[in-house]
CHARMM-style PDB file with segment names, atoms N, HN, CA, C and O in Angstrom:
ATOM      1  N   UNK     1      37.995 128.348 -64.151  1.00  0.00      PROA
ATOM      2  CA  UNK     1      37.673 128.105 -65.561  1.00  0.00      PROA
ATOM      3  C   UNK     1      37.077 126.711 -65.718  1.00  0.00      PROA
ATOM      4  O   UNK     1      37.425 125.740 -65.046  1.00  0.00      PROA
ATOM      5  N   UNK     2      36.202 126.706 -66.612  1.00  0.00      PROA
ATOM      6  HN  UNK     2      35.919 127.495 -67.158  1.00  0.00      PROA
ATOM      7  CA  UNK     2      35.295 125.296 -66.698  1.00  0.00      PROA
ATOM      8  C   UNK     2      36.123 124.088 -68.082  1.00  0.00      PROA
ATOM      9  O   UNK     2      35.472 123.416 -68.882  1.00  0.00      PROA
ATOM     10  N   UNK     3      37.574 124.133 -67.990  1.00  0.00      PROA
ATOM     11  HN  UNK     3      38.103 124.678 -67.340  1.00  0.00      PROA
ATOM     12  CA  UNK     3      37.725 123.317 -69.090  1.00  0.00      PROA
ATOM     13  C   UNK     3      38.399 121.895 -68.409  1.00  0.00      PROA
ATOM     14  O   UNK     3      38.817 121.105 -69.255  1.00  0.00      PROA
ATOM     15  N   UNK     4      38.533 121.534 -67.170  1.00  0.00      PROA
ATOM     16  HN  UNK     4      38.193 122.176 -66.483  1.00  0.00      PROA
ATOM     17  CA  UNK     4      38.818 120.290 -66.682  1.00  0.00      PROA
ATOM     18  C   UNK     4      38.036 119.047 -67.622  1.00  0.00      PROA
ATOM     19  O   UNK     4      38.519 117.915 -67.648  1.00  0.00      PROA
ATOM     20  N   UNK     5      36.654 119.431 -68.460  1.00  0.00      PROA
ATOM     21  HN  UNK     5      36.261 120.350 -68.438  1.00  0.00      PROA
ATOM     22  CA  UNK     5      36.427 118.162 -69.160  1.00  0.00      PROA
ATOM     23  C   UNK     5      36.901 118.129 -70.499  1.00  0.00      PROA
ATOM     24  O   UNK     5      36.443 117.394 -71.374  1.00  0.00      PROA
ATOM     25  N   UNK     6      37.870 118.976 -70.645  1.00  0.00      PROA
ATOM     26  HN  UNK     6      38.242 119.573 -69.935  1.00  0.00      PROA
ATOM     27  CA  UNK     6      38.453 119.268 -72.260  1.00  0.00      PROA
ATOM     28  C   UNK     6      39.773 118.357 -72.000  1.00  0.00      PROA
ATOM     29  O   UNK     6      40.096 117.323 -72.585  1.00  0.00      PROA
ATOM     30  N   UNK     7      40.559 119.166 -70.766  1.00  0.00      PROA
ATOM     31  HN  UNK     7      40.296 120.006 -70.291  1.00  0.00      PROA
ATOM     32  CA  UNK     7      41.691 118.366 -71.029  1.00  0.00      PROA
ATOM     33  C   UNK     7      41.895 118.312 -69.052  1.00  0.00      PROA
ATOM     34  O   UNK     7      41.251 118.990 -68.251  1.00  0.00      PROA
ATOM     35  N   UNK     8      43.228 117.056 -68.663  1.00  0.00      PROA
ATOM     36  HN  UNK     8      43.751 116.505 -69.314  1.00  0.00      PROA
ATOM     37  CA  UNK     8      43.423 117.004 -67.560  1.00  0.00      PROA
ATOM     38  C   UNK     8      44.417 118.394 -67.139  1.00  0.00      PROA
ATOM     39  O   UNK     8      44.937 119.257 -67.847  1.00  0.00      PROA
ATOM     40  N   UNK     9      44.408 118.158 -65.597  1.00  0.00      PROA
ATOM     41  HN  UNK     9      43.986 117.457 -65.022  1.00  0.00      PROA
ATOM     42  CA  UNK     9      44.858 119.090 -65.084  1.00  0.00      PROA
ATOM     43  C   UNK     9      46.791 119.071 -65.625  1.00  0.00      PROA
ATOM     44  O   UNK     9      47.482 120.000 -66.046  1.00  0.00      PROA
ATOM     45  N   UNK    10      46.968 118.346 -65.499  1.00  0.00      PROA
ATOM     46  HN  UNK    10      46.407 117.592 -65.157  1.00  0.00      PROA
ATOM     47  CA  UNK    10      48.659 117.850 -65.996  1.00  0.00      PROA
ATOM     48  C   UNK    10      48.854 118.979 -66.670  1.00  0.00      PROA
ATOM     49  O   UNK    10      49.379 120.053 -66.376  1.00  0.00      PROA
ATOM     50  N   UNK    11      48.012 118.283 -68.238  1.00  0.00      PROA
ATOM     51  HN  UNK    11      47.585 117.411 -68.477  1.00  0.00      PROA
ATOM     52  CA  UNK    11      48.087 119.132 -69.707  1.00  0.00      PROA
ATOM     53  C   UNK    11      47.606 120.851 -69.555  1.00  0.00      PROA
ATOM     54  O   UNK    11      47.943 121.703 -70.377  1.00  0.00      PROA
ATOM     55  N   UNK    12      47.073 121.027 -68.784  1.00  0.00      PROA
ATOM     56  HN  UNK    12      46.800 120.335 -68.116  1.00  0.00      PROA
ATOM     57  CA  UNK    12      47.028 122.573 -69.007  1.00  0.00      PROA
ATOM     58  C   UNK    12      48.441 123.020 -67.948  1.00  0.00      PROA
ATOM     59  O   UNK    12      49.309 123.725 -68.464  1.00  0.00      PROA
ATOM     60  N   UNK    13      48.598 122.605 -66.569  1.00  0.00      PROA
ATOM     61  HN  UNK    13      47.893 122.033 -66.150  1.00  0.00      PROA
ATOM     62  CA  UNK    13      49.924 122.798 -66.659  1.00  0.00      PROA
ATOM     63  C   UNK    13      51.057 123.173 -67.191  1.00  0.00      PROA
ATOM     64  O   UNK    13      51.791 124.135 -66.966  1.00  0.00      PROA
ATOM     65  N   UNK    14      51.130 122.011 -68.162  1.00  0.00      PROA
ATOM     66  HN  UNK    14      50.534 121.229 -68.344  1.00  0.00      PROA
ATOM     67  CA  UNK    14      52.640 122.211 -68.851  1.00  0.00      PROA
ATOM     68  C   UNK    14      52.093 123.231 -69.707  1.00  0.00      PROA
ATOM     69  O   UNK    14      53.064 123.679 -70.317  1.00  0.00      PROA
ATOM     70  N   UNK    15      51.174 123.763 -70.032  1.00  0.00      PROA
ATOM     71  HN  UNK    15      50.386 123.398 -69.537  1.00  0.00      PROA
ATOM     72  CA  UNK    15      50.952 125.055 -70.944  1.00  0.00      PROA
ATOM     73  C   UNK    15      51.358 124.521 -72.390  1.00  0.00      PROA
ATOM     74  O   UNK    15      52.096 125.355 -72.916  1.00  0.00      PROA
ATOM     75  N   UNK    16      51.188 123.683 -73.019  1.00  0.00      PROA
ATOM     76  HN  UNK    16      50.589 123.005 -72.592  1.00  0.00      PROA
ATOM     77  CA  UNK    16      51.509 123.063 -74.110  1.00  0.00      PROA
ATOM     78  C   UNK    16      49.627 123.342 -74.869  1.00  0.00      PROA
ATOM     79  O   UNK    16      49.573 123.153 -76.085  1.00  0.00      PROA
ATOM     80  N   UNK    17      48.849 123.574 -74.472  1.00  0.00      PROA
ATOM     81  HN  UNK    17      48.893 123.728 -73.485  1.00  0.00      PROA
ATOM     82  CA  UNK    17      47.228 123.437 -74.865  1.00  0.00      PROA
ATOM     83  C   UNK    17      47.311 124.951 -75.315  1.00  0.00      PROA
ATOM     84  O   UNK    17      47.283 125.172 -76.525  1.00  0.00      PROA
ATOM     85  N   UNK    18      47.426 126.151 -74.316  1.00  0.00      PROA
ATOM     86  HN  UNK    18      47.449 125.972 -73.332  1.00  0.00      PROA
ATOM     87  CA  UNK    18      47.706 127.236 -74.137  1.00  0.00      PROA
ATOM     88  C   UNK    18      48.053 127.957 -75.134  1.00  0.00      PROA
ATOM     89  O   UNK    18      47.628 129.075 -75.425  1.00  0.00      PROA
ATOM     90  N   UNK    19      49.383 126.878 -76.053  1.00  0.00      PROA
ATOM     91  HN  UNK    19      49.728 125.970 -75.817  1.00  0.00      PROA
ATOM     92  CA  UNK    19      49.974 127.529 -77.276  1.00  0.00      PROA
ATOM     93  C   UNK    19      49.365 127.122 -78.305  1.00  0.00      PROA
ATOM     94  O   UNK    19      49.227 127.806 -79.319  1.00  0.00      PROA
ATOM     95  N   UNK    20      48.956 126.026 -78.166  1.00  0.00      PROA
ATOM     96  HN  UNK    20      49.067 125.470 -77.343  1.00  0.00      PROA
ATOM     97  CA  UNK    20      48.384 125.313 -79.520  1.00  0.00      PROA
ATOM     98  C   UNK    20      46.904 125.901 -79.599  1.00  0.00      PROA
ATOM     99  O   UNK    20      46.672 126.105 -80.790  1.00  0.00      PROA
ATOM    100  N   UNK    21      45.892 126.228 -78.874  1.00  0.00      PROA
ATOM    101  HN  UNK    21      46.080 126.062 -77.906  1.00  0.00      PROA
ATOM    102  CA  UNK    21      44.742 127.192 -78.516  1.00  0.00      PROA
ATOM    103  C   UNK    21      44.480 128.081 -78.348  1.00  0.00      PROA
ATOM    104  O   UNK    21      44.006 128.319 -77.238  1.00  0.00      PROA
ATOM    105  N   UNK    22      44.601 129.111 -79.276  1.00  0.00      PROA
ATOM    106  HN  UNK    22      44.986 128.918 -80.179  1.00  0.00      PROA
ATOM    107  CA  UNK    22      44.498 130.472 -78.981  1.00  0.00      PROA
ATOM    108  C   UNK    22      43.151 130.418 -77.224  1.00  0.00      PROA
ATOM    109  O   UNK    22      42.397 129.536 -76.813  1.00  0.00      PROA
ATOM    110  N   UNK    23      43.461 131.759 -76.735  1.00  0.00      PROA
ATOM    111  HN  UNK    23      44.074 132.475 -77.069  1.00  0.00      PROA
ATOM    112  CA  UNK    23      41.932 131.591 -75.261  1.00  0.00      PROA
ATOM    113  C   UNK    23      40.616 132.103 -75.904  1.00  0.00      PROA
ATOM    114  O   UNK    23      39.489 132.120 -75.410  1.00  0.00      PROA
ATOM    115  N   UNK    24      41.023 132.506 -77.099  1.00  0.00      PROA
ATOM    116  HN  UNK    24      41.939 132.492 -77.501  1.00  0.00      PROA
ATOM    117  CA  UNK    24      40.024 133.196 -77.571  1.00  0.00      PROA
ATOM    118  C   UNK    24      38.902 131.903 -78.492  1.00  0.00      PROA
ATOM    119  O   UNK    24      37.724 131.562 -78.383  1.00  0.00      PROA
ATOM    120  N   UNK    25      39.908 131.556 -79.258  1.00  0.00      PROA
ATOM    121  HN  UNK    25      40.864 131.832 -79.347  1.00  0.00      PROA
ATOM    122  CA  UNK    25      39.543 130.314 -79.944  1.00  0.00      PROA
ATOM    123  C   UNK    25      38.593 128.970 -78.806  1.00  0.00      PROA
ATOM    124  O   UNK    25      37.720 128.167 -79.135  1.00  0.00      PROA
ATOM    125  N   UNK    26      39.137 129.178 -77.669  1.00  0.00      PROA
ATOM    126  HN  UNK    26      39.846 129.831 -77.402  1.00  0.00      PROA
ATOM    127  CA  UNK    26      38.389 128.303 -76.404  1.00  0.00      PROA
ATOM    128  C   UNK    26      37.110 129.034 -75.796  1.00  0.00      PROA
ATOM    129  O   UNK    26      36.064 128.444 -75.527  1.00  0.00      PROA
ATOM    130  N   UNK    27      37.280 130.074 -75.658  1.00  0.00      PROA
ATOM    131  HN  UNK    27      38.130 130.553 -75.877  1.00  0.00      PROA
ATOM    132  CA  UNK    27      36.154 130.569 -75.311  1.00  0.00      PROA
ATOM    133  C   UNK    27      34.791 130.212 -76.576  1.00  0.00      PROA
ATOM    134  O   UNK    27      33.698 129.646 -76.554  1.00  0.00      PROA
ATOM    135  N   UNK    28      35.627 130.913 -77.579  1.00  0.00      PROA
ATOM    136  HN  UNK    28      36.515 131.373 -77.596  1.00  0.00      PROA
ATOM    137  CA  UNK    28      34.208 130.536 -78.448  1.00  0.00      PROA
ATOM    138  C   UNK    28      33.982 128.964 -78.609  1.00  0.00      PROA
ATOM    139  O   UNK    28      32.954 128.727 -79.245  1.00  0.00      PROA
ATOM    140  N   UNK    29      34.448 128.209 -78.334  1.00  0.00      PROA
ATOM    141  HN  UNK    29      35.283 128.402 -77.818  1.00  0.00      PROA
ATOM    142  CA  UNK    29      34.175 126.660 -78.290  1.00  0.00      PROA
ATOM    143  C   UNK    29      33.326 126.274 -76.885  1.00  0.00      PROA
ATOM    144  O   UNK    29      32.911 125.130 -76.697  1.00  0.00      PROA
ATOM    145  N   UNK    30      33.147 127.228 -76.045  1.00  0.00      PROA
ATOM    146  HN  UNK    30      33.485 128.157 -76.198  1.00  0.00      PROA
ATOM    147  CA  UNK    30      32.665 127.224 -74.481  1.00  0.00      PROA
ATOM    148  C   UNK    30      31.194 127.622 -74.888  1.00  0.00      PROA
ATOM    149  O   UNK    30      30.146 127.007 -74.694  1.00  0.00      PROA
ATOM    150  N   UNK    31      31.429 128.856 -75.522  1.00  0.00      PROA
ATOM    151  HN  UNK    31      32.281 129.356 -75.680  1.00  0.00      PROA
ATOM    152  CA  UNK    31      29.966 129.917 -76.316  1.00  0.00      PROA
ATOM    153  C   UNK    31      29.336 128.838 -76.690  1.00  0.00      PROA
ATOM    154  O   UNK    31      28.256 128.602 -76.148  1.00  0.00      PROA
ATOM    155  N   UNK    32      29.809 128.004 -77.614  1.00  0.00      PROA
ATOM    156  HN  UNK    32      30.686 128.196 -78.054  1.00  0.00      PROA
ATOM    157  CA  UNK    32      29.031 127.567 -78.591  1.00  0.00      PROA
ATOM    158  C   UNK    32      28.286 125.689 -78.161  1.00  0.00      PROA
ATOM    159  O   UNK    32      27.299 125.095 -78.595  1.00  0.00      PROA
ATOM    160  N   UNK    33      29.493 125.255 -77.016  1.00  0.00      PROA
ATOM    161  HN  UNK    33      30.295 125.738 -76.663  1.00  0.00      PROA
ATOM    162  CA  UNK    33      28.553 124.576 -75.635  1.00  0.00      PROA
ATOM    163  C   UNK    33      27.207 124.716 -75.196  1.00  0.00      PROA
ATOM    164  O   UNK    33      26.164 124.107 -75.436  1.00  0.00      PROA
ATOM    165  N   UNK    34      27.659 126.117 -74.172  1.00  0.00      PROA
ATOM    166  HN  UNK    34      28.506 126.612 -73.977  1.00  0.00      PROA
ATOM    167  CA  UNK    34      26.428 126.333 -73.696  1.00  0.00      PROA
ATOM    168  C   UNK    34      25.226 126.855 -74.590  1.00  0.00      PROA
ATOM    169  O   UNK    34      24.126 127.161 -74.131  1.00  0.00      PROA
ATOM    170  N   UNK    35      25.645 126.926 -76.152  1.00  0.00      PROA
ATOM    171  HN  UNK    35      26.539 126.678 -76.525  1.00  0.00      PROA
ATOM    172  CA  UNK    35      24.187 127.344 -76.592  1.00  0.00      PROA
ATOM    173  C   UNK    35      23.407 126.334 -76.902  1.00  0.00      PROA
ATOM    174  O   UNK    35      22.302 126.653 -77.340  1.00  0.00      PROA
ATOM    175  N   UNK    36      23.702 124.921 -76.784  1.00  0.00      PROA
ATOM    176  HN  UNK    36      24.599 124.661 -76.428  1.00  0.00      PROA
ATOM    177  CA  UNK    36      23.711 123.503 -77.089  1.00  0.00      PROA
ATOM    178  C   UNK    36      22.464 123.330 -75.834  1.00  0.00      PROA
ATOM    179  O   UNK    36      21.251 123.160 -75.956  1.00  0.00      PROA
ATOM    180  N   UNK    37      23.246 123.442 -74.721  1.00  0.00      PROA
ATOM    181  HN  UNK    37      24.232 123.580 -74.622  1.00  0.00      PROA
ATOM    182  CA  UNK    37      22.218 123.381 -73.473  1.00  0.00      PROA
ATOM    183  C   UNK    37      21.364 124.032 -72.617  1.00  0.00      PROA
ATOM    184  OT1 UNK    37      20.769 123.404 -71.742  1.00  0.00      PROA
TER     185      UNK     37
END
């Protein structure tokens, strides 16, 4: 998965991002990245 520049490896770990972020809600924040570039 390409989100190492969102957050460090630690924080996705403890799965604390996970709850507070739906994956769905991240993906479309990924979508809307790459339509940028």
């Amino acid at each position: 998965m390409i989100i190492d520049y969102y957050y460090s490896p630690d924080e996705i770990e403890e799965g604390d991002i996970t709850e507070k972020i739906p994956t769905a809600a991240v993906v479309e924040e990924m979508k809307k990245d790459n339509s940028i570039f």
